[in-house]
N, C-alpha and C positions, 0 to 999 in steps of 0.2 A: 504494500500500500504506500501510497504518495500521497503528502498533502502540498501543494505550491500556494502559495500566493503570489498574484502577480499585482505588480507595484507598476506605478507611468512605465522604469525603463528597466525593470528588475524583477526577476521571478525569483522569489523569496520559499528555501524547502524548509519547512516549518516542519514535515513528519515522513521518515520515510521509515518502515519495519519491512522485515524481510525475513524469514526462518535461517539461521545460519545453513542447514544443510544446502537450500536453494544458492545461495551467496559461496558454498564452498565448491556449486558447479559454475558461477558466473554471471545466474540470473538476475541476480540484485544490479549487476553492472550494466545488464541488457536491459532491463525495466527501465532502469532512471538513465540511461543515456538516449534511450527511442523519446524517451517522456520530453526531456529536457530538446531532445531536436524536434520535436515534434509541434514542443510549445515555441520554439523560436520559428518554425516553420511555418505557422498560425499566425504569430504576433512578431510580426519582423522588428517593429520598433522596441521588443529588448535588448538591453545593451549584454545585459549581465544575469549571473542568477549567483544568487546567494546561499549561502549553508554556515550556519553556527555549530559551530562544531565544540561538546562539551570533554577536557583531557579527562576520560576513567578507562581503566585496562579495557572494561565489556565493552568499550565506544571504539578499539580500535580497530575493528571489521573495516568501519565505516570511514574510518580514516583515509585506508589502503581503497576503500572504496572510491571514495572523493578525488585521489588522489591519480587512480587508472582511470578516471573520465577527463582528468585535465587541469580540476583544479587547484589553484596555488591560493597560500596563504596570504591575505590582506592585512590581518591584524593577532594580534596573540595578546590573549589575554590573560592571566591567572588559572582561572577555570574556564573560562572559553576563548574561543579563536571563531575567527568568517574565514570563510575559505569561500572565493571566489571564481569563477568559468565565465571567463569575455565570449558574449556571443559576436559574428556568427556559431553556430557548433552542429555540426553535424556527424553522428554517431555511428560507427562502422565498427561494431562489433565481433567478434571470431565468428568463422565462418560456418562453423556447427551448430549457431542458433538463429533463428529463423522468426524474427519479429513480422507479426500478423496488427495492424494497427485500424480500429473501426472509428467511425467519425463519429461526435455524440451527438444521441438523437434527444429531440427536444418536442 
């Protein structure tokens, strides 16, 4: 699951969870990289997207996660850091997974 917010020029991940098992095949990395190009690809006037990243051992999946999408640290904090990803971005994941993406219906 993914939560974004999107800001004027910033899409803001306020929540992503992901099962470790999924995450120890890649999938975590294929979700939020389709998501993230998917959302610039929608909304071309974002510039950036954002992630708060909180330092605890159980948080560092998501580090190494954040980190094979692209993005770099902005700020470091005590107990938190933003770690941000300049759009354009478009996500080219290994080649053994096979993102299916549906438009949302309203």
């Amino acid at each position: 699951m993914a939560m974004v917010h999107v800001h004027d020029s910033a899409a803001e991940i306020e929540l992503f969870c992901i099962s470790c098992r999924m995450e120890g095949r890649g999938i975590g990395t294929a979700f939020l990289g389709a998501v993230l190009s998917r959302m610039h690809q929608d909304r071309p006037r974002l510039t950036e997207a954002v992630c708060r990243y909180r330092s605890q051992k159980r948080n560092w999946p998501a580090l190494l996660l954040l980190q094979l999408l692209g993005f770099r640290r902005r700020m470091q904090g005590v107990e938190e850091s933003i770690y941000v990803l300049p759009f354009p971005y478009t996500y080219s994941g290994p080649e053994w997974i096979h993102l299916e993406i549906e438009k949302e219906c309203h």
